[in-house]
N, C-alpha and C positions, 0 to 999 in steps of 0.2 A: 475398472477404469481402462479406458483405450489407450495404454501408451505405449511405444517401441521396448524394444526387446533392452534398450539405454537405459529407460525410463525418459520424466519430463525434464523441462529443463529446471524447474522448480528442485528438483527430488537429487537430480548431478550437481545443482550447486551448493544445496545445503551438502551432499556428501563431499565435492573440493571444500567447503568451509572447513569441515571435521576434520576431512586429513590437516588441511593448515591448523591447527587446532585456535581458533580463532574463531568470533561473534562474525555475523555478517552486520551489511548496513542496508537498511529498508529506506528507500526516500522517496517521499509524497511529494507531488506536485499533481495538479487541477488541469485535465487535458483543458487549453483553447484560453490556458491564463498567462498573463495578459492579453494578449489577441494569439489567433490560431498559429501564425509563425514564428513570432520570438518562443511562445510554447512549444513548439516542433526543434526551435533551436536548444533550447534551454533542455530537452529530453535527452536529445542527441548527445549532450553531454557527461549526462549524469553517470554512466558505466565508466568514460574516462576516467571521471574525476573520484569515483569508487566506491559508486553504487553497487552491490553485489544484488538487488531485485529493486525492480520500479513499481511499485505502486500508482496508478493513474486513475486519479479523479474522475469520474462523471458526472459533469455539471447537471446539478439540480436544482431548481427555483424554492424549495422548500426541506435545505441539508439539515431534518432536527438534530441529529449525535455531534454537529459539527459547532466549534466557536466561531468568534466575529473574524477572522483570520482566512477560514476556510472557507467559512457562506460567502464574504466579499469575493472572495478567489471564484468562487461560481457564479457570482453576479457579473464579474468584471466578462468571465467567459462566455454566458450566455448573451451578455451583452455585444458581445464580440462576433455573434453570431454560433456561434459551437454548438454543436447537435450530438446526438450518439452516434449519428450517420462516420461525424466529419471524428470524435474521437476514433473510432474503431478505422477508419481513414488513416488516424495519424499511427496507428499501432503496426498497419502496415506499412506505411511507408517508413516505418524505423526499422521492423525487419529485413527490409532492403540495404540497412545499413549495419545490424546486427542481428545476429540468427541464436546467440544466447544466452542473451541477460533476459532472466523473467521478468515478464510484465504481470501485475496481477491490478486487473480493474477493481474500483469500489467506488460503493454507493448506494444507493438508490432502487428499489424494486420499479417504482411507477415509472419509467421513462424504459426500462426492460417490457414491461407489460404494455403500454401503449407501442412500443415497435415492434413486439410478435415474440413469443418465448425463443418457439422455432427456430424461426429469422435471426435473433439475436444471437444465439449459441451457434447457428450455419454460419454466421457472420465473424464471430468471434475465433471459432476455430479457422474457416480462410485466413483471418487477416495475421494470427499468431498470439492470441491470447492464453496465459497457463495458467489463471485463475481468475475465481469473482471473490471477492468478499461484500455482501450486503447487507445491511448493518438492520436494515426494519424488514428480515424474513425469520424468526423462529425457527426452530425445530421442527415446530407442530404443524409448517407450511414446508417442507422438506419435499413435498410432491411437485410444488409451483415451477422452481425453479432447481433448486439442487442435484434432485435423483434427473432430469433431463443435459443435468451440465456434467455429473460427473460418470455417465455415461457417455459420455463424447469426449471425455480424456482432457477436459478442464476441471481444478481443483477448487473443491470449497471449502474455503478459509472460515474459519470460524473465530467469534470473538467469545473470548472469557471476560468475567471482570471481577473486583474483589468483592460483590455480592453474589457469584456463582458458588454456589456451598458442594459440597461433597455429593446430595443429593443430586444435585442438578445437575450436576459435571459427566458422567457416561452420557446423558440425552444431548450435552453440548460433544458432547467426542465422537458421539455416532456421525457419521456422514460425513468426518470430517479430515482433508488432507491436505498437502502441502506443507503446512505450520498450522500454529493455535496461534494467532494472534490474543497476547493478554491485554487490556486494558488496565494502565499502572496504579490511576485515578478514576476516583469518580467523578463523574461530569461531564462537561463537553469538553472540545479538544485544544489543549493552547492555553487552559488558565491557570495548571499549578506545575509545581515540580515533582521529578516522581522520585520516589526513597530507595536506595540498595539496598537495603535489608530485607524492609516489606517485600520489594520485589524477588529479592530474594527466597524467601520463606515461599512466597506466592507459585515461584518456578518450581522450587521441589515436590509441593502439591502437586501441582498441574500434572509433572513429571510423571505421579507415581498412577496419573489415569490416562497416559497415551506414551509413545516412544516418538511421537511428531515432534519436532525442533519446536520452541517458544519464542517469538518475537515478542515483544515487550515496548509499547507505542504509549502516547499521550504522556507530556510531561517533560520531557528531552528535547533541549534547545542548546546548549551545548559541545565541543569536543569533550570538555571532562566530564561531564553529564554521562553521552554516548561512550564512552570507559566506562565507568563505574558499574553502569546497567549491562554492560558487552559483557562484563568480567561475571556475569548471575547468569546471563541469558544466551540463549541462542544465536539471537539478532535481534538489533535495536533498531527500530521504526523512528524517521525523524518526516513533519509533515508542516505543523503551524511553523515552526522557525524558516521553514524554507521558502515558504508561500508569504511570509512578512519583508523579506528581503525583494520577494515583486513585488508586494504593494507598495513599498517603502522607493520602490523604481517607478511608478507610475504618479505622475500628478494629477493635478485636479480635473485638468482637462484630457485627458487620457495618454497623456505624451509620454514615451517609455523612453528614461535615462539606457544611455550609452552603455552598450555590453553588456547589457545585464545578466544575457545567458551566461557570461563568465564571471561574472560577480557570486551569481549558485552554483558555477562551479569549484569558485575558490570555497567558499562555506562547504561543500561537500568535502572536498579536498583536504578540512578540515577535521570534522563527522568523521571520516573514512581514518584519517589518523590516527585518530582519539580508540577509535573502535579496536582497529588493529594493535596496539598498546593495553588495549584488557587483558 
């Protein structure tokens, strides 16, 4: 992989975590939700408020891995007009305003392959992207987009889940950097709670077939939540909770309550507590 002599920014924040001996905090939010601005507002904040990596949606018209929480979040976006054009738009003009909280995109292959593999990875590295996670690309398709992104010094996130057995897990671990993102539940995302034991148990597996940090996602809506799972894991991924707090700010006619960017700030503010206290 292409990166400085540093490393990424991905690979120096998990190693500032370690030294703080301390869980990072992953926060999801859906580029262009609510509309394109209050979303550029509401991103802007999330390091403040102690985000240690951002995860950014790619709106897609057809999110299967995602619940009603996150597909609405990309209905309201698409709606809103948001393109891949205008997210990777907004990923640069937040490097204009920070050069090192990692951003890691996720989503979707078809709206990559309709804008050009190419094109999207040239695009992605100008604008300051440090990783993709794509949730409908296997292993077995590792050629399409992977081995082209992680030659250009973007990292690919991989997801585990608790039906990935022993056998499976080296073909999930090949190709794979930054973090292992675990999935805690089965299912979609945003409909149960996840366990600290299971997760538990789940992290020291994972552990003993990679030395890559473990985020630990779906299920965490929470500050004591995001403890409990900090205290097993690497970093805890918080995505439905945060994306309910906009929906819960937009009415019916699309009109978005007052502040809302600092309403996810305060809830992160939150997250970021609770985590730091594992």
């Amino acid at each position: 992989m292409n990166f400085s002599d540093q490393g990424s920014r991905l690979d120096r924040r998990f190693a500032e975590l370690r030294s703080k001996g301390r869980a990072g905090l992953v926060t999801f939010v859906t580029a262009g939700d609510p509309d394109p601005e209050t979303a550029f507002d509401i991103l802007c904040q999330l390091a403040d408020a102690g985000a240690d990596v951002i995860e950014l949606g790619m709106p897609f018209s057809d999110p299967m891995a995602d619940g009603p929480a996150i597909q609405a979040a990309s209905q309201r976006a698409l709606a809103n007009g948001m393109t891949l054009v205008k997210t990777l738009d907004q990923v640069r003009r937040y490097r204009g305003r920070d050069e090192d909280t990692p951003i890691i995109l996720m989503g979707y292959y078809n709206p990559i392959y309709h804008f050009g593999v190419e094109a999207f990875l040239d695009s992605a590295v100008e604008a300051g992207v440090d990783g993709l996670i794509i949730v409908d690309l296997p292993v077995e398709e590792d050629a399409e987009l992977c081995h082209p992104a992680m030659a250009r010094g973007i990292h690919w996130i991989r997801l585990a889940t608790p039906t990935t057995d022993d056998e499976r897990l080296p073909a999930v671990m090949s190709n794979t950097s930054g973090f292992v993102y675990y999935v805690s539940i089965m299912g979609i995302t945003g409909t149960r709670s996840a366990d600290k034991e299971v997760v538990r148990q789940a992290v020291v597996r994972l552990k003993s077939h990679t030395d890559l940090p473990i985020a630990v996602g779906f299920g965490i809506r929470t500050p004591q939540q995001a403890r409990e799972i900090g205290s097993v894991a690497d970093a805890v991924v918080v995505g439905s909770a945060i994306v309910n707090i906009i929906a819960k700010s937009v009415d019916d006619n699309g009109n978005i309550n007052d502040n809302l960017a600092g309403k996810v700030a305060e809830f992160v503010k939150e997250l970021a507590s609770g985590v730091r206290e594992s």
